[in-house]
N, C-alpha and C positions, 0 to 999 in steps of 0.2 A: 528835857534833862540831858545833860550832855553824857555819852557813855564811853569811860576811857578804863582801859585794859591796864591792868597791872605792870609794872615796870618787870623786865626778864631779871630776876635774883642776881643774874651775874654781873650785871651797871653797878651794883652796888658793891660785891664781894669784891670785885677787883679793881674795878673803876676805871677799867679799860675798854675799849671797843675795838680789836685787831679790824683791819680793812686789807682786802685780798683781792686785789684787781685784775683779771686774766690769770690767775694761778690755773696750773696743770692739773685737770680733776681727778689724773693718775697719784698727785705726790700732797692732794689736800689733807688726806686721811693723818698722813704722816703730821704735816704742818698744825693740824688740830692736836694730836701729841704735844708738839713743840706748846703749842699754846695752855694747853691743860698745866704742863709741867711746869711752865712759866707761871703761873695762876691767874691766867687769863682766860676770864669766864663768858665773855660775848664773842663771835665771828660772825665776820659781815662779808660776805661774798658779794659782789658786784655784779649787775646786768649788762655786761657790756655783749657789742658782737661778737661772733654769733652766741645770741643767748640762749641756745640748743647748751651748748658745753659749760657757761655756766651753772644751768639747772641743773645738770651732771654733778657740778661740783658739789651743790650744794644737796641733792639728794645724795651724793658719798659722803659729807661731811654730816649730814642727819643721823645715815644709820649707822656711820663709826660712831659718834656721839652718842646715841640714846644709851640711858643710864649714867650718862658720868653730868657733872656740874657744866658743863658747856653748851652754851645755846644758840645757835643756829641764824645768821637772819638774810636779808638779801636786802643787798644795796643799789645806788641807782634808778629804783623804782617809777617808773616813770607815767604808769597809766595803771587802773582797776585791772584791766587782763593780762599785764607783766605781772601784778602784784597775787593776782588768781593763780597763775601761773606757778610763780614762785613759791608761796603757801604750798600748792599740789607737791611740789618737791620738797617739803622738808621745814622752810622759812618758816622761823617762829617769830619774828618779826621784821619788819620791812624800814628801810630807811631812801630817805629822796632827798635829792638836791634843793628841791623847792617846797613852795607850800602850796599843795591842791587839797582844800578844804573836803574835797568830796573824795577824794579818795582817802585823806585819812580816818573819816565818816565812815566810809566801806569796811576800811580796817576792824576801826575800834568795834563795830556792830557786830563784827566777827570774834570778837575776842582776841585781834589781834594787837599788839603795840605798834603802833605805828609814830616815826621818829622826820618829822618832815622840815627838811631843810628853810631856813629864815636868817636873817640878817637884821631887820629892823625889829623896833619895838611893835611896831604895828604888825608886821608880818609874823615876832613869836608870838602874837594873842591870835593869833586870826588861828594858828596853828595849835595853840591851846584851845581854844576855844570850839575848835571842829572836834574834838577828842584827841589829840598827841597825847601821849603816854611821857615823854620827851618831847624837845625841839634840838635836833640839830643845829647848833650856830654855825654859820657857812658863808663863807670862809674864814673861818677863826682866826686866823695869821693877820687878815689882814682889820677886824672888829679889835682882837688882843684883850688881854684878863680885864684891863679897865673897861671895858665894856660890861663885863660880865659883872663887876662888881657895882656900878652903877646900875644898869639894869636891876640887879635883884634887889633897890631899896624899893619900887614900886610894886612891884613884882615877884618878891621874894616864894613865893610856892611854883614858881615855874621852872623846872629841870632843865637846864641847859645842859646838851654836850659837844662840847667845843668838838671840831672836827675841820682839816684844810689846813696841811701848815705846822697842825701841830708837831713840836718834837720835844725830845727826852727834855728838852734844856726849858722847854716853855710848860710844859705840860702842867708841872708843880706852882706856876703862878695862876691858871686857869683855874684849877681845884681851890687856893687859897680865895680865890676872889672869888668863890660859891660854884661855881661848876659841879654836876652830878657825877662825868666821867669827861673821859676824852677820847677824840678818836686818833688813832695809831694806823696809818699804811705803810706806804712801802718802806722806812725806817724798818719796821717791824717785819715785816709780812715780805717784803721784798727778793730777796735774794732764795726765798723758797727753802732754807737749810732748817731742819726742824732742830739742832743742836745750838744753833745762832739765833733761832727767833724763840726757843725757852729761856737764853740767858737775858735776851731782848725784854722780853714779856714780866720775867721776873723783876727786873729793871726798872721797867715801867710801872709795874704791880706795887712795888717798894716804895719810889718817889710817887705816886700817889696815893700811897699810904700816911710816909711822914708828912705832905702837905696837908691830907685832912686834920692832921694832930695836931698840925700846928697853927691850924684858921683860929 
């Protein structure tokens, strides 16, 4: 029996996934402000090197966070002891470039969501099928909504979240062609100003609201 972990409430509420790659673990606290305010309800911190200062980040963005609607997760994920690793710091769920069937087994067995990057049709069942909570579509930009929308006449219970590429202007055609969310970097998250990434986030929060209205 396949066992997959509940989707984080906030894919749903806001339909967005902020992506924060090398942010300053001093000025995350703040940027998760920015994002709350925005109504962006998921953040995805990235594993990049050294991943000493990400895990920082993402345990300061845990414990500013606990209690309010914003959920936590770490990106990049790349093996079971980055992904142990990150959990230990705060990570309420994990997202990957790729699809490694056993680690998102590891995941789901945990109670985690785990959200593993795919491109083909073959590669998102291999990734549903291991337990994905989501599949990350990757590189979105370069797949684009008709994909998404073809994809889900076979496949229609599979969550896609577009992610790579995406931006403000594409976002609202991913969502219309079935998408669960989308992912948002440096657009969003980039420039680190928590005044600029709430008007950002509410932005994004907006146009994928009226796109779902309007499927």
């Amino acid at each position: 029996m396949i066992v997959r972990p509940a989707l984080p409430p906030g894919l749903h509420q806001g339909g967005v996934v902020a992506i924060g790659r090398r942010l300053d673990a001093r000025r995350v606290a703040a940027i998760a402000d920015g994002l709350l305010r925005g109504g962006v309800r998921a953040f995805e911190l990235t594993l990049n090197d050294p991943e000493a200062e990400a895990l920082t980040a993402i345990e300061t963005v845990a414990r500013h966070a606990e209690g309010s609607e914003l959920t936590v997760g770490a990106g990049t994920v790349l093996s079971i002891e980055a992904a142990g690793r990150a959990i230990d710091a705060g990570a309420r769920f994990v997202v990957m470039p790729h699809t490694d069937a056993a680690l998102v087994a590891w995941a789901a067995e945990r109670g985690v969501p785990a959200f593993p990057g795919a491109y083909t049709p073959t590669e998102i069942l291999a990734a549903w099928r291991a337990g994905a909570a989501a599949v990350k579509l990757f590189p979105a930009s370069v797949a684009g909504p008709n994909f998404v929308r073809e994809f889900r006449g076979p496949f229609p219970d599979v969550p896609l979240v577009p992610t790579g590429g995406v931006t403000i202007e594409t976002a609202p055609a991913f969502i219309r062609a079935g998408a669960l969310a989308v992912g948002l970097g440096s657009w969003l998250t980039g420039d680190g100003d928590p005044a600029g990434i709430a008007e950002r986030g509410a932005q994004a929060v907006r146009a994928v609201a009226e796109a779902r209205a309007g499927r």
